[in-house]
C-alpha positions as CSV (number, residue, x, y, z in Angstrom):
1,X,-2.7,-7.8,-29.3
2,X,-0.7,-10.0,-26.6
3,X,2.6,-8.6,-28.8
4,X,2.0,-4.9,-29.1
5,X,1.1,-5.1,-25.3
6,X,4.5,-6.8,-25.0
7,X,6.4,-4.8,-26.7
8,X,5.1,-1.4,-25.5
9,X,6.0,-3.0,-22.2
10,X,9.6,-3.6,-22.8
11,X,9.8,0.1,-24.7
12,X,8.5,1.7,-21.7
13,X,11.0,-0.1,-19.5
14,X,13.9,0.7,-21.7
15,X,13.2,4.3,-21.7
16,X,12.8,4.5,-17.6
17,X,16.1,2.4,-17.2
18,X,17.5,5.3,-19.6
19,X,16.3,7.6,-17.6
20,X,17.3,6.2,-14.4
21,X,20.7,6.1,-15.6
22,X,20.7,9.7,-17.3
23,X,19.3,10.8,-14.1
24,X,21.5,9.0,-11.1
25,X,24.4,8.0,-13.6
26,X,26.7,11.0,-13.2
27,X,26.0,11.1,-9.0
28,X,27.6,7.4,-9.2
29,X,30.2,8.2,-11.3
30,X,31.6,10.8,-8.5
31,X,30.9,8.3,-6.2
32,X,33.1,5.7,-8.2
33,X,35.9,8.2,-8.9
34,X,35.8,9.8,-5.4
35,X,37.5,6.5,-4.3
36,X,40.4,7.1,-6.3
37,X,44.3,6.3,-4.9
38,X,46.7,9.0,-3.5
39,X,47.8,9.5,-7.1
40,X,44.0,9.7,-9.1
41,X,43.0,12.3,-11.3
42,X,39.8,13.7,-11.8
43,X,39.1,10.8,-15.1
44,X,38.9,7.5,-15.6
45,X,40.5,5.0,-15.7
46,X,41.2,4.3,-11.6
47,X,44.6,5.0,-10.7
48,X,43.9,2.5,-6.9
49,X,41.4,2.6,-4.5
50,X,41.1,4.3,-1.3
51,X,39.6,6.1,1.0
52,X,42.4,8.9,0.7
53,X,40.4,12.1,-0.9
54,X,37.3,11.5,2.1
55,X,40.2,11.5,4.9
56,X,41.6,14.4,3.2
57,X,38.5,16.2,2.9
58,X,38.6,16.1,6.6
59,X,42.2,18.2,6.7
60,X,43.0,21.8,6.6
61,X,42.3,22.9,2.6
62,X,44.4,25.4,0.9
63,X,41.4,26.5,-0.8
64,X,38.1,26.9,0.5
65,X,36.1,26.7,3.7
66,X,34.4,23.4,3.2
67,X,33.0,23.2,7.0
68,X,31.8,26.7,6.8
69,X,30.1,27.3,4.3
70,X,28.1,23.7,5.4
71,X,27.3,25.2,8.7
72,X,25.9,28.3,7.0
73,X,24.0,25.9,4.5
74,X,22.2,23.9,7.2
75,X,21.6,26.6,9.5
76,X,20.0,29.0,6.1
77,X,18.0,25.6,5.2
78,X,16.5,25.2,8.5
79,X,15.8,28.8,9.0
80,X,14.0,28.2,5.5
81,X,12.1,25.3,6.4
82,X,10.9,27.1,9.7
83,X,9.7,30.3,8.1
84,X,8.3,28.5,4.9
85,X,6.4,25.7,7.7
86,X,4.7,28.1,9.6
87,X,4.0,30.9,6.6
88,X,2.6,28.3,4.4
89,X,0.4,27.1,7.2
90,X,-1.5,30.3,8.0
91,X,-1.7,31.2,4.2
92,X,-3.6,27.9,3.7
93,X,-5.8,28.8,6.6
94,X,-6.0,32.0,5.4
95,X,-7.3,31.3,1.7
96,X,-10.1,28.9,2.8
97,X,-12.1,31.6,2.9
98,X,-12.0,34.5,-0.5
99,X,-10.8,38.0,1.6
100,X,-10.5,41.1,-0.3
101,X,-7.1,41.0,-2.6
102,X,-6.5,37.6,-2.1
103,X,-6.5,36.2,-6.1
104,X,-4.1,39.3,-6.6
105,X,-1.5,37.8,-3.7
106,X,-1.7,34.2,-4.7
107,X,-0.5,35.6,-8.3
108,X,2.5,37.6,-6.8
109,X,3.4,34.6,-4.5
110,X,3.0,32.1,-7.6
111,X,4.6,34.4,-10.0
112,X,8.2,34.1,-8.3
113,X,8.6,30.5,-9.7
114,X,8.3,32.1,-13.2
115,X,10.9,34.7,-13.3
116,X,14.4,33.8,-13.7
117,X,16.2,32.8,-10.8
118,X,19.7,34.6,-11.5
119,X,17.1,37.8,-11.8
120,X,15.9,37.3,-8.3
121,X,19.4,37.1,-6.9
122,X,20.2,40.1,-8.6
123,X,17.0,42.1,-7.4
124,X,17.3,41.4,-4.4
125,X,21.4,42.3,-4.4
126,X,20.7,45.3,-5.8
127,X,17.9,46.2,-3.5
128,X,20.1,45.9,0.0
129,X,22.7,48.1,-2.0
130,X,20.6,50.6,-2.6
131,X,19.0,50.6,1.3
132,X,22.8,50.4,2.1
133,X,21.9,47.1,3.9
134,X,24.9,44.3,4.1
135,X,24.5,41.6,1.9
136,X,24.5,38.6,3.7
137,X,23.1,35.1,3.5
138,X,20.7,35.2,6.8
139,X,19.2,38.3,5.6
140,X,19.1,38.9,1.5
141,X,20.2,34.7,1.4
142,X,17.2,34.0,3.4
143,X,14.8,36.6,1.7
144,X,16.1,35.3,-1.7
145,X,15.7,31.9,-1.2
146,X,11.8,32.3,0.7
147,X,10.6,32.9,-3.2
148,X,11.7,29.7,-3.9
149,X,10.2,27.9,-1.6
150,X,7.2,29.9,0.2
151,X,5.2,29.4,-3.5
152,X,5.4,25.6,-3.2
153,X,4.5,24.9,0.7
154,X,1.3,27.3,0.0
155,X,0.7,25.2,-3.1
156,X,0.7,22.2,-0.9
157,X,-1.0,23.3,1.6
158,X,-3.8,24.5,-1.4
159,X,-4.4,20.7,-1.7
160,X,-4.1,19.5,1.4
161,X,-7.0,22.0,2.9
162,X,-9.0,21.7,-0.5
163,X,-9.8,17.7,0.9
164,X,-9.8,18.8,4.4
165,X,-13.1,17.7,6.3
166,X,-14.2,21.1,8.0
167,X,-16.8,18.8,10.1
168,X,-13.4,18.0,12.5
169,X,-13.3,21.6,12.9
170,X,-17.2,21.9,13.8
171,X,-17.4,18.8,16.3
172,X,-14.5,20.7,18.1
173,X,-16.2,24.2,18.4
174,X,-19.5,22.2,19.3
175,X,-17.3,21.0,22.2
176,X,-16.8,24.2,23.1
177,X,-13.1,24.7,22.0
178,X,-11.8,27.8,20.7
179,X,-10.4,28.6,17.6
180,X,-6.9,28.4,18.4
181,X,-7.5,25.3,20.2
182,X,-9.4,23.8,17.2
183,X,-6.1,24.4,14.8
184,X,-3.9,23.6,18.1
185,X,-5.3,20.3,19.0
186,X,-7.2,19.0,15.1
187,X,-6.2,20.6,12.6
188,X,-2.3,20.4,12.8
189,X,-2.4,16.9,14.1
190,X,-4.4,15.6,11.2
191,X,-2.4,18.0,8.6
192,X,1.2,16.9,10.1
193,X,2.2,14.5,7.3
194,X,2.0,16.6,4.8
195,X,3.6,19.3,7.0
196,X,6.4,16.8,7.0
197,X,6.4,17.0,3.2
198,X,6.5,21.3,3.1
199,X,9.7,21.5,5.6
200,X,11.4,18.5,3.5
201,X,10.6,21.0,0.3
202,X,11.7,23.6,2.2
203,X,14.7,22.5,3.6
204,X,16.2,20.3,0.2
205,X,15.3,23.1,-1.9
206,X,17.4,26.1,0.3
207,X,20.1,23.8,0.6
208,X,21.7,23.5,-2.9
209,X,19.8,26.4,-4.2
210,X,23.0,28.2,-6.5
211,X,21.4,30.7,-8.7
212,X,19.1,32.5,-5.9
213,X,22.1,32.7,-3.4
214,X,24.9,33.8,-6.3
215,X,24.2,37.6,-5.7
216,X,22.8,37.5,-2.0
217,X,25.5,35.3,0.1
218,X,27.8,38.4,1.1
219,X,30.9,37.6,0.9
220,X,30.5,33.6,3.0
221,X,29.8,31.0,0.4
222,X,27.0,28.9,1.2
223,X,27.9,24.9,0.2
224,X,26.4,24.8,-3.5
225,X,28.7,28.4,-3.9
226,X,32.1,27.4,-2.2
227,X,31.6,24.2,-4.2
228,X,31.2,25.8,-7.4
229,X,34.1,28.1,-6.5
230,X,36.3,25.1,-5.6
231,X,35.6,23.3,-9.2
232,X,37.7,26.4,-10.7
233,X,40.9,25.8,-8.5
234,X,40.3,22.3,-7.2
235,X,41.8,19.4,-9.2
236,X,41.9,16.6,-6.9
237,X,39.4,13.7,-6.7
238,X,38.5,15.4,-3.2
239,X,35.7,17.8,-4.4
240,X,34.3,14.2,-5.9
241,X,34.4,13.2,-1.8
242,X,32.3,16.1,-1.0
243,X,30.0,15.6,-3.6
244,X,29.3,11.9,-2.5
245,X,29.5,13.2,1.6
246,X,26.5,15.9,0.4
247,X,24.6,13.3,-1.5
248,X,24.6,10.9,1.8
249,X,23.6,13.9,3.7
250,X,21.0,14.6,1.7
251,X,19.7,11.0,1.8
252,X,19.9,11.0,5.3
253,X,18.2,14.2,5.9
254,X,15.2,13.1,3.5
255,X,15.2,9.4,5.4
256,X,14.9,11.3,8.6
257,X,11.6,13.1,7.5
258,X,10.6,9.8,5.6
259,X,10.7,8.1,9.3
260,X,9.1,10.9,11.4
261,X,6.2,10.9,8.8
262,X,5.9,6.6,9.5
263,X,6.0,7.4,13.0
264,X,2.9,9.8,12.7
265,X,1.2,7.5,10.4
266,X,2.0,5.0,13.0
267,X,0.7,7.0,16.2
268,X,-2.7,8.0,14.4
269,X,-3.7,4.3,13.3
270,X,-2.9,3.2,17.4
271,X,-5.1,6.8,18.0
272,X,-8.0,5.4,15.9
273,X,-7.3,1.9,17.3
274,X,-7.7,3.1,21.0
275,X,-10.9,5.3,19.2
276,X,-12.4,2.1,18.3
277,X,-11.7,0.6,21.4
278,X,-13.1,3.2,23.7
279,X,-16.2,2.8,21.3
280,X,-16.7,-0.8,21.4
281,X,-16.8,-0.8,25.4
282,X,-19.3,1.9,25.6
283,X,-21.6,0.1,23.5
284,X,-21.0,-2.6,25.2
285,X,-22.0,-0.9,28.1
């Protein structure tokens, strides 16, 4: 028994470290090759190491606008995560309570993750053309990317309100406070980690979204599209560089919300602390 236990063990771990390495194994292979000499090529073996393909990432590029089309990215990907935040927030509020139409809408919402992305880019192009609006990646980019992301915070937000304790809600409007100051001042505090979680989703998933952007971008590449367009004409280990500065940014960005959720983890335990203070003297008392 001892040995079948043993060896499904050591099967299970074999196939996570393969996947572990199928998964991360070609991100650290551009890392590794992105550090190639003046004179590298786009393979193995090494030809040196340097730091020569980051510094010139940094210089004018005879093809492409890396900088650009990183601004745009960031700036659509926070636009994304702001709309999808606060439109995810009331439709969870919304659907705690059944409201005439309301299985029909959660089926439209839902039913954007199951058509074809390259379709949605393509409806959506089409659709501007035909309004004779300007394609552009703040307006059809935006709308485009939205379907992407708008099902998944309202998914979250499903589960997070499905084990929310209403009785918060009724203490509060015992109290006297009004509805906006019950979401204001209860709700949103205790909901704000996993608020955290729907702007990372929303955020990561706009900004190297390909297929949804393709037809919708105008005519300025966002990142995932200028570096797609670069891998036709570039063939220098510098598009390896930006793939290894875009992977760090992405770490980064997803520490950043990793640490603002510890810090609100960390300021509602000293909240209940102070709670339990305040009710221990009054007992005292």
């Amino acid at each position: 028994m001892d040995e079948k236990k043993g060896l499904g063990f050591y099967l299970l771990a074999a196939f996570f470290t393969l996947f572990v390495i199928f998964l991360y194994g070609p991100t650290i292979t551009i890392a590794i090759l992105s550090f190639q000499g003046p004179h590298g090529g786009l393979t193995f073996p090494m030809n040196g190491v340097s730091m020569h393909w980051f510094h010139n990432l940094f210089e004018q590029q005879a093809v492409g606008d890396i900088w650009g089309s990183f601004r745009r990215s960031f700036a659509l990907g926070l636009m994304v995560m702001i709309i999808t935040v606060v439109v995810a927030v009331m439709a969870g509020l919304a659907f705690r309570r059944q409201f005439f139409g309301s299985t029909v809408i959660f089926y439209l919402v839902v039913g954007s993750l199951i058509i074809p992305s390259i379709l949605i880019s393509l409806g959506v192009g089409i659709l501007f053309n035909q309004l004779d609006w300007d394609v552009h990646w703040s307006t059809s980019g935006l709308g485009s990317q939205l379907t992407w992301t708008l099902p998944f915070g309202l998914l979250i937000m499903f589960a997070v309100f499905n084990r929310f304790n209403p009785s918060y809600e009724e203490a509060a409007r015992d109290l006297g406070a009004s509805n906006l100051q019950t979401v204001w001042h209860i709700v949103l505090p205790l909901i704000a980690p996993s608020l955290i979680g729907v702007a990372l989703f929303g955020f990561t998933l706009s900004y190297d979204e390909f297929a949804r952007t393709l037809l919708t971008a105008g005519s300025y590449n966002t990142l995932p599209l200028e570096i797609y367009g670069m891998t036709t004409s570039v063939t220098t280990p510098v598009l390896y560089a930006l793939g290894t500065l875009t992977t760090i940014f992405s770490f980064i960005v997803i520490g950043l919300f990793i640490a603002i959720l510890w810090i609100l983890k960390r300021r509602e335990k000293q909240s209940r602390h102070n709670a339990g203070a305040d009710t221990s003297g009054l007992s005292s008392v």
